[in-house]
Rosetta silent file (secondary structure, phi, psi, omega in degrees, C-alpha in Angstrom):
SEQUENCE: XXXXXXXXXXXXXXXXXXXXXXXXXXXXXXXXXXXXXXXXXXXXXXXXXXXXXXXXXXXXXXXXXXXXXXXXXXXXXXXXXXXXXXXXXXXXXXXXXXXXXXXXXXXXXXXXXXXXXXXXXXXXXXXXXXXXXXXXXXXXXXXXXXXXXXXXXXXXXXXXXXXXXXXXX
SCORE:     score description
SCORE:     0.000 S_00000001
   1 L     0.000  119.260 -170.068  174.445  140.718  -12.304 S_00000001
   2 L  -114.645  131.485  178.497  175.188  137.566  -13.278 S_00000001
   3 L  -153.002  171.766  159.635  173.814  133.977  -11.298 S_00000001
   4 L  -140.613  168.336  165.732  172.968  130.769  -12.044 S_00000001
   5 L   -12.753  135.455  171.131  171.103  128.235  -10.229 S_00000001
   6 L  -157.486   82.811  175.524  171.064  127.806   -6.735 S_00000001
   7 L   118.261   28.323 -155.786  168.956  124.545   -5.861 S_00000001
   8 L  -141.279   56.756  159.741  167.440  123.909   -8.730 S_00000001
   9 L   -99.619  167.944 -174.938  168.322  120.452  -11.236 S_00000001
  10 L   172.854  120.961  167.660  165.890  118.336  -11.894 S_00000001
  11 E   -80.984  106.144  159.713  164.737  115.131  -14.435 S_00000001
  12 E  -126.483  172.093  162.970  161.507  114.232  -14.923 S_00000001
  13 E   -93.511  109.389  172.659  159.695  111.635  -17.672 S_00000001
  14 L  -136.391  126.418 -145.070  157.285  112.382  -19.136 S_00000001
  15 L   -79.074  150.935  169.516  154.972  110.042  -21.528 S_00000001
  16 E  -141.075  172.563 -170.137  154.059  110.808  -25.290 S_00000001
  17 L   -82.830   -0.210  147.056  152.593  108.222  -27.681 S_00000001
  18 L  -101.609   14.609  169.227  155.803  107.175  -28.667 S_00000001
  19 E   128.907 -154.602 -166.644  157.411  106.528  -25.271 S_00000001
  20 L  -105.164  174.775 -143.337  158.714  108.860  -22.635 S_00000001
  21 L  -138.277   94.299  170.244  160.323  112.393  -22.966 S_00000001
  22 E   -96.867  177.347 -179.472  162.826  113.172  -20.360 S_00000001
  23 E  -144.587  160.764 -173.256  163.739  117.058  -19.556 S_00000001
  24 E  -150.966  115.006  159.731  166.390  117.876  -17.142 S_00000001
  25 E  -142.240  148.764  175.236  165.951  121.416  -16.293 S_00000001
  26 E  -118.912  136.225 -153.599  168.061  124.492  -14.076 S_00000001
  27 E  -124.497  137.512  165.337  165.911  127.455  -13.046 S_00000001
  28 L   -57.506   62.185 -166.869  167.780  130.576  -11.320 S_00000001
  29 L   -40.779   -9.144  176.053  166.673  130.615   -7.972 S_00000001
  30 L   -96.683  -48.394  174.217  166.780  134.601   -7.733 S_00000001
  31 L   -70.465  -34.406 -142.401  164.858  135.577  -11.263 S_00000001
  32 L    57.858   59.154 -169.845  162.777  131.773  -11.102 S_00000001
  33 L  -108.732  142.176  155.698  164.591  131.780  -14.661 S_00000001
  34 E  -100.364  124.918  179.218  164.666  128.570  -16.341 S_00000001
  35 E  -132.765   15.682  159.897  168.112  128.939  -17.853 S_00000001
  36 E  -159.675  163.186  155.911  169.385  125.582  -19.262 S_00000001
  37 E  -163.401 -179.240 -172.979  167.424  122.702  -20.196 S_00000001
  38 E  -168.269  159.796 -163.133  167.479  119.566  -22.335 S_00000001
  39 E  -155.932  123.157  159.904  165.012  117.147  -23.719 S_00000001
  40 E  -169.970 -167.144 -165.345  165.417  113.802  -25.383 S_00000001
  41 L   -91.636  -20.204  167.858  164.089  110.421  -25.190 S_00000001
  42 L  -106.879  133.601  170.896  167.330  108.539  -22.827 S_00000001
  43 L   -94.037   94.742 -175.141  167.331  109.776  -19.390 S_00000001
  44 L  -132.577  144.126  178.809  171.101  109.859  -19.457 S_00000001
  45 H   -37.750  -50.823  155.461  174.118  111.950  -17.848 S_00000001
  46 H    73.733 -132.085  157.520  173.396  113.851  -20.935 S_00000001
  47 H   -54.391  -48.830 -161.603  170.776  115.813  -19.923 S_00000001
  48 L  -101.374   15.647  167.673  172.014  117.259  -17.049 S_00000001
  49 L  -107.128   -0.261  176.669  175.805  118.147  -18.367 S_00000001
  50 H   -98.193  -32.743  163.074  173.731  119.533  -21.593 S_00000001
  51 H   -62.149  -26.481  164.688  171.214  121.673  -19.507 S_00000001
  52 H   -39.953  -70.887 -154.040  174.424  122.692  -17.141 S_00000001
  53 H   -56.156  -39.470 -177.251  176.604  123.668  -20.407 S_00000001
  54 H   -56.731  -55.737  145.227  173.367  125.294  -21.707 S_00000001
  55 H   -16.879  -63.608 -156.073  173.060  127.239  -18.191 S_00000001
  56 H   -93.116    1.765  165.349  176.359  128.371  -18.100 S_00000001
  57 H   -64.715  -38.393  178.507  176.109  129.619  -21.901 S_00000001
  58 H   -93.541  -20.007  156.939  173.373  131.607  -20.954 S_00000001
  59 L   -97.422  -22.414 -168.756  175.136  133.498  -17.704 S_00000001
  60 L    89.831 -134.805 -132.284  178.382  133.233  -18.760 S_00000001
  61 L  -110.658  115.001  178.408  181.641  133.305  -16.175 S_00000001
  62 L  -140.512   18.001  162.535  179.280  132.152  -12.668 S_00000001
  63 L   -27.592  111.395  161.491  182.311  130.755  -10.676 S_00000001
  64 L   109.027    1.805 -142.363  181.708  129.988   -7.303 S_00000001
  65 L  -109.755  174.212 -168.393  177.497  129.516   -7.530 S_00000001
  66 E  -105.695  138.604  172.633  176.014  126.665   -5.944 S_00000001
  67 E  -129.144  100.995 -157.347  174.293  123.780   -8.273 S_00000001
  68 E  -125.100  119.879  178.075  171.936  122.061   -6.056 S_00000001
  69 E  -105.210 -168.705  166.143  169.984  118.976   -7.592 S_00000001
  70 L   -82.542  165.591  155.280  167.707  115.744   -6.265 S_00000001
  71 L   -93.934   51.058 -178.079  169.715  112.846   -6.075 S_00000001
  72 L   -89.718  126.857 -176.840  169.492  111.293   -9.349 S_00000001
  73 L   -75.544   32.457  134.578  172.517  109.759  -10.610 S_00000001
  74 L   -68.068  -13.745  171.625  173.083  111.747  -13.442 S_00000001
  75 L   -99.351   12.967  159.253  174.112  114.739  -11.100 S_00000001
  76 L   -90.501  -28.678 -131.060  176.600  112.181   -9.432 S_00000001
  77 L  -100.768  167.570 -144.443  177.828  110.932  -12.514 S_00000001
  78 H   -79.482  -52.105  150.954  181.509  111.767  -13.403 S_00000001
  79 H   -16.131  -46.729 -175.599  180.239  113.911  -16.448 S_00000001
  80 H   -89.415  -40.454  178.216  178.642  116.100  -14.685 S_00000001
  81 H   -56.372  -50.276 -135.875  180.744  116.205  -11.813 S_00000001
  82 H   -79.893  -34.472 -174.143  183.606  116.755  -14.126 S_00000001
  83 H   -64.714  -77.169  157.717  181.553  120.108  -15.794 S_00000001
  84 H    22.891  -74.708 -121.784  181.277  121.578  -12.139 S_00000001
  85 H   -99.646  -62.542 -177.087  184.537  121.038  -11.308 S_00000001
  86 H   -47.030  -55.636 -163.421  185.753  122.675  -14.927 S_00000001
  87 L   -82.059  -19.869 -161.600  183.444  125.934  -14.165 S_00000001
  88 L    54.796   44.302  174.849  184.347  126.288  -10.284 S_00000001
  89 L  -128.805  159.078 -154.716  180.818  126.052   -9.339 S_00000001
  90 E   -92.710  132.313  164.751  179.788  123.968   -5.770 S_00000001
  91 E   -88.479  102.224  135.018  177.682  120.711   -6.542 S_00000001
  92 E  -145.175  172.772 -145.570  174.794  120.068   -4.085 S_00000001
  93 E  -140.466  154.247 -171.573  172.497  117.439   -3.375 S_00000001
  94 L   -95.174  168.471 -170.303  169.700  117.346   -1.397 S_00000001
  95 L   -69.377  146.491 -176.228  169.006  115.052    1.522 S_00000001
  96 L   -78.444  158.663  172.459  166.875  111.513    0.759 S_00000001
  97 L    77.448    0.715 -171.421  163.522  111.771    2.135 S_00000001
  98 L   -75.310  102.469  177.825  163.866  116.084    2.253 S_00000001
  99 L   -78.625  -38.109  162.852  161.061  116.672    0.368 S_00000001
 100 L   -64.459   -5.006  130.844  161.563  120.614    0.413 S_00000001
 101 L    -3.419  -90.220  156.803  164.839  120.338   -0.973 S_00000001
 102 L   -77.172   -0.381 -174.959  163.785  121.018   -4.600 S_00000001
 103 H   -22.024  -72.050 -179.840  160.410  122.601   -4.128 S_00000001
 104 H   -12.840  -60.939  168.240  161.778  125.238   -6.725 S_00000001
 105 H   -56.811  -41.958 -161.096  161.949  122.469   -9.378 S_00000001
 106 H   -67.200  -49.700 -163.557  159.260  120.825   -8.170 S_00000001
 107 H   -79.159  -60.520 -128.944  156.479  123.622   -8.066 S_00000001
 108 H  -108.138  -17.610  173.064  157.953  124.550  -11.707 S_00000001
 109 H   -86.403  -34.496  164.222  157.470  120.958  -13.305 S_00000001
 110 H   -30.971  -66.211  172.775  154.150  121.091  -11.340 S_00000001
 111 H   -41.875  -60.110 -168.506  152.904  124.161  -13.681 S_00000001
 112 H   -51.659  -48.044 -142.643  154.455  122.445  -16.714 S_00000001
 113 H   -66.436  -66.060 -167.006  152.230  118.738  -15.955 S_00000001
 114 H   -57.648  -61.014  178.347  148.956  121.532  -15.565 S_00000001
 115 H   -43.110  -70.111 -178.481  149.782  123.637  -18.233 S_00000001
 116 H   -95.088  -39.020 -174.299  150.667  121.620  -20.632 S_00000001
 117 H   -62.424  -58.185 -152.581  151.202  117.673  -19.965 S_00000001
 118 L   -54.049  -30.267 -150.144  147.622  117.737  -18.576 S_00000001
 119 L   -87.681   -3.105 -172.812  146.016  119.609  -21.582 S_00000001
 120 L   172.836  160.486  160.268  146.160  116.675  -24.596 S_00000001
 121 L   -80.464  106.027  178.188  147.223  113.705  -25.330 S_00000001
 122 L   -92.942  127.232  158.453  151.138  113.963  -27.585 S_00000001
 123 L   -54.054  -77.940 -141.357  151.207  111.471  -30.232 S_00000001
 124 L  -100.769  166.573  143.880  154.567  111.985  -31.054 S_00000001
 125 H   -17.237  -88.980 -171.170  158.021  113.181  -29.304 S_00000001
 126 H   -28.056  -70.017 -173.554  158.644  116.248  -31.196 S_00000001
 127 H   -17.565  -83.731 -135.871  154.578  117.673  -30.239 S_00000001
 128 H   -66.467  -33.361  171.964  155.595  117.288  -27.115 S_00000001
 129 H   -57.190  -44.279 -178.302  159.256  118.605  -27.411 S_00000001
 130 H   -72.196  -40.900 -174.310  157.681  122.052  -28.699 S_00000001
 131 H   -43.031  -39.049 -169.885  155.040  121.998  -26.407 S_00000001
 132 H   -65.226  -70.086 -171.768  157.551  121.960  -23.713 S_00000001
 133 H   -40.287  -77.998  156.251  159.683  124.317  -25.477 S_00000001
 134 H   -51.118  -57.043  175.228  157.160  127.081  -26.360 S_00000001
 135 H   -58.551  -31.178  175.967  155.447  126.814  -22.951 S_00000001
 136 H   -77.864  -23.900 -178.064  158.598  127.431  -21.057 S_00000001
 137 H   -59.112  -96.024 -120.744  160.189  130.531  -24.100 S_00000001
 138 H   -98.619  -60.113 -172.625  156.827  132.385  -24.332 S_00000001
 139 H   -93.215  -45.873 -174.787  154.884  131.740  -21.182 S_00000001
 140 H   -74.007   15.271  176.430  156.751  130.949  -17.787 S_00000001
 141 H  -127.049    7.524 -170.673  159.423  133.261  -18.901 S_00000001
 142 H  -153.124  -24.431  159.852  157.478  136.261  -20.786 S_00000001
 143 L  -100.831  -46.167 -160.515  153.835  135.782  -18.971 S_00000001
 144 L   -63.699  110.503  178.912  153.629  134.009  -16.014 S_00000001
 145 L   -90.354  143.271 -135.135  153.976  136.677  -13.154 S_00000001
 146 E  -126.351  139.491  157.097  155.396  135.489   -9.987 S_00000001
 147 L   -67.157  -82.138 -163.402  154.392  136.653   -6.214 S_00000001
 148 L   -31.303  -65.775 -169.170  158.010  135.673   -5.400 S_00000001
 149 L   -72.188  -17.141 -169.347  159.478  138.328   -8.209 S_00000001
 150 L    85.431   45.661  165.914  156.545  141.619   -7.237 S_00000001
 151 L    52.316   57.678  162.343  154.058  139.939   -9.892 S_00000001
 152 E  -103.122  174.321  156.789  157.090  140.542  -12.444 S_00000001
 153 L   -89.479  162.422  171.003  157.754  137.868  -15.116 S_00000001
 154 H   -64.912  -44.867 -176.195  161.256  136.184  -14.765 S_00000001
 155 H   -59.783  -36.813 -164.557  162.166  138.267  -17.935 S_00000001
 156 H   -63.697  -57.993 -154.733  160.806  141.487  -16.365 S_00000001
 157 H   -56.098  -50.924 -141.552  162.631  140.810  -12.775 S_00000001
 158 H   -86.906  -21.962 -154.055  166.004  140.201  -14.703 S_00000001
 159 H  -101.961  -51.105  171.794  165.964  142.937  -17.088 S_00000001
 160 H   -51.126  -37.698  179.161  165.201  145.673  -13.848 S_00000001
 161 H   -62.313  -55.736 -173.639  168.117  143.620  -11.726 S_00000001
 162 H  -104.935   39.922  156.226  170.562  144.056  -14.181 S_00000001
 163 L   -97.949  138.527 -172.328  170.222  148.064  -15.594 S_00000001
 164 L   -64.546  148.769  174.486  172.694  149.511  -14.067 S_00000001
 165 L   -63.611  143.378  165.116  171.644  152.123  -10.828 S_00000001
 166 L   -92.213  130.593 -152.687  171.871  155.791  -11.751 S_00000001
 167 L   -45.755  159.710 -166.959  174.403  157.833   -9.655 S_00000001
 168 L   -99.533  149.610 -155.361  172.709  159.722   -6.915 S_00000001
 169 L   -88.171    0.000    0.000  172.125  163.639   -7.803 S_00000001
């Protein structure tokens, strides 16, 4: 079973003691997967064609899925547009003022800001790059158990969706 996102881009900023940190990340809306992301220091088109390409590296052939972001123009911008368009996957954007639009994203950069942003002060970039990095690898994707998923982890829920059923006796 193969998916990719379906409502889920997102950008945020986030400060370290050498300036801000953006992440652009796309979460699976059926596991709650994070399955592309991208991190650097210009909040630039970028992000979100390098968390896309990173996305569709990690499902593979997902033709036809829906990619539904905020309206930030880096998901408008012709880069991004252009990756879409190259993949055969449907580009949408949520409404201004919709606040429930992106919950998905939203509720999952909440968790990062508590987990992690909240938890120290990052001198540097990098800290803050692993921090990011490692909290999203090792915990929301190998601990964190989900109501939404049957108190599974996103790794658990994915690896029971896709073993194949066994033929009826």
């Amino acid at each position: 079973m193969q998916h990719l996102p379906v409502g889920v881009a997102t950008i945020a900023g986030i400060q370290a003691g050498e300036g801000k940190l953006y992440l652009c990340a796309i979460k699976d809306a059926c596991g709650n997967r994070i399955v592309g992301y991208s991190i650097d220091s210009r909040m630039k088109a970028r992000r979100a064609v390098t968390a896309l390409n990173n996305a569709l590296a990690r499902r593979g052939d997902v033709t036809g899925c829906v990619v539904h972001s905020d309206r930030g123009s880096q998901f408008s911008s012709r880069k991004f547009l252009n990756v879409l368009t190259t993949h055969d996957l449907i580009g949408s954007m949520g409404k201004v003022g919709a606040c429930g639009d992106n919950a998905a994203m939203e509720s999952f950069f909440s968790l990062l800001q508590k987990n992690v942003l909240d938890r120290q002060a990052w001198a540097t970039r990098q800290e803050l790059r692993t921090a990011i990095v490692t909290w999203i690898e090792r915990t929301y994707h190998r601990r964190r158990r989900q109501a939404a998923l049957g108190r599974l982890t996103p790794i658990e829920y994915e690896t029971i969706m896709n073993t194949p059923a066994a033929p009826a006796a």
